[in-house]
N, C-alpha and C positions, 0 to 999 in steps of 0.2 A: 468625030461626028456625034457619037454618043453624046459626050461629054457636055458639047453646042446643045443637044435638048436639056438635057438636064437641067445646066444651067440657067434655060431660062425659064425653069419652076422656081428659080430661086426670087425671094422677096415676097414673093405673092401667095394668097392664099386659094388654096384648090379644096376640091371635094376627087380623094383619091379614086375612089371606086369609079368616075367620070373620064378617067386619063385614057379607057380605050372602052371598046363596045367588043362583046363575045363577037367569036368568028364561027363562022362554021366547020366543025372538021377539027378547029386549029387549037394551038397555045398562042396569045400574044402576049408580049414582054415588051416592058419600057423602066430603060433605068431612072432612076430618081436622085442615087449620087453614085457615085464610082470614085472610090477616092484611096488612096496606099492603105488607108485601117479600114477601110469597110465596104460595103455596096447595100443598096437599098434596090429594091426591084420591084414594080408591078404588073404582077402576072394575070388573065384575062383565060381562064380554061374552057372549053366547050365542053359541056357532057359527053362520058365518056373519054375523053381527051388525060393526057398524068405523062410523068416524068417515070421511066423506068429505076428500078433498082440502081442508084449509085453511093460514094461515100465521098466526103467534104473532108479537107484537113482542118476547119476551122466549126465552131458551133454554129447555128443556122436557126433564127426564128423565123415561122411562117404565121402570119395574121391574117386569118380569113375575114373578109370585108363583106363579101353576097357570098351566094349560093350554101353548096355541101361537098366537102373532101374526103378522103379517105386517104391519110397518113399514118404510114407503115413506117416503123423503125425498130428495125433488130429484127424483124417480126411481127411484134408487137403492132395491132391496127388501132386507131383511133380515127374517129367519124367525128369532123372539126363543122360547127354551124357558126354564119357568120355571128362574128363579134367573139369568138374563141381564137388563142393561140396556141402551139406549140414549138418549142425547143428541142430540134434536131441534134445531137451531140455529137460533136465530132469524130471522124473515124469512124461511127457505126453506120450502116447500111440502113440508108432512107427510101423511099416512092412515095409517089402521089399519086392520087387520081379523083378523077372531078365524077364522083354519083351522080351530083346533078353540077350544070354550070357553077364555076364559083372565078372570083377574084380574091387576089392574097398581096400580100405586101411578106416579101421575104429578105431578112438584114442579114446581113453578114461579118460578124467582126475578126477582122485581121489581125488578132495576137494571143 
């Protein structure tokens, strides 16, 4: 079913930050590709809203699109404004959290 959306982003041109509207409360997620080497993903956070502490076996950029983030890795915090990214690195211990609302586009390569 994923896949079926996805797909039909393909061909056409979008304005990404437009693919969902903040929820209240929530995270929303909508994949972009999902494919054996990779995944493209966009994510829709509600202030206050983040991904708790985990770790990736592969590298992980997040491109913030709106709002303000708060991405931790190792420890290390960086306060992301739209139009900034950052390169989560593999195996170390990442979190997110939305200071204020934001949207991101997060890739993921498979090797």
């Amino acid at each position: 079913m994923q896949e079926d959306r996805a797909e039909k982003l393909a061909g056409q041109a979008i304005r990404v930050v437009d693919l969902a509207d903040y929820q209240e409360g929530s995270v929303v997620s909508r994949t972009i590709i999902d494919k054996k080497a990779g995944t493209a993903t966009f994510f829709a956070f509600d202030a206050g809203q983040g991904l708790s502490e985990h770790t990736a076996p592969f590298d992980a950029l997040v491109y913030l699109l709106d709002g303000e983030a708060e991405v931790v890795i190792s420890g290390k915090p960086f306060i992301l404004q739209a139009g900034e990214m950052v390169i989560m690195p593999a195996n170390q211990p990442h979190a997110l959290r939305a200071t204020k609302s934001f949207k991101m586009i997060l890739t993921m390569i498979r090797s």
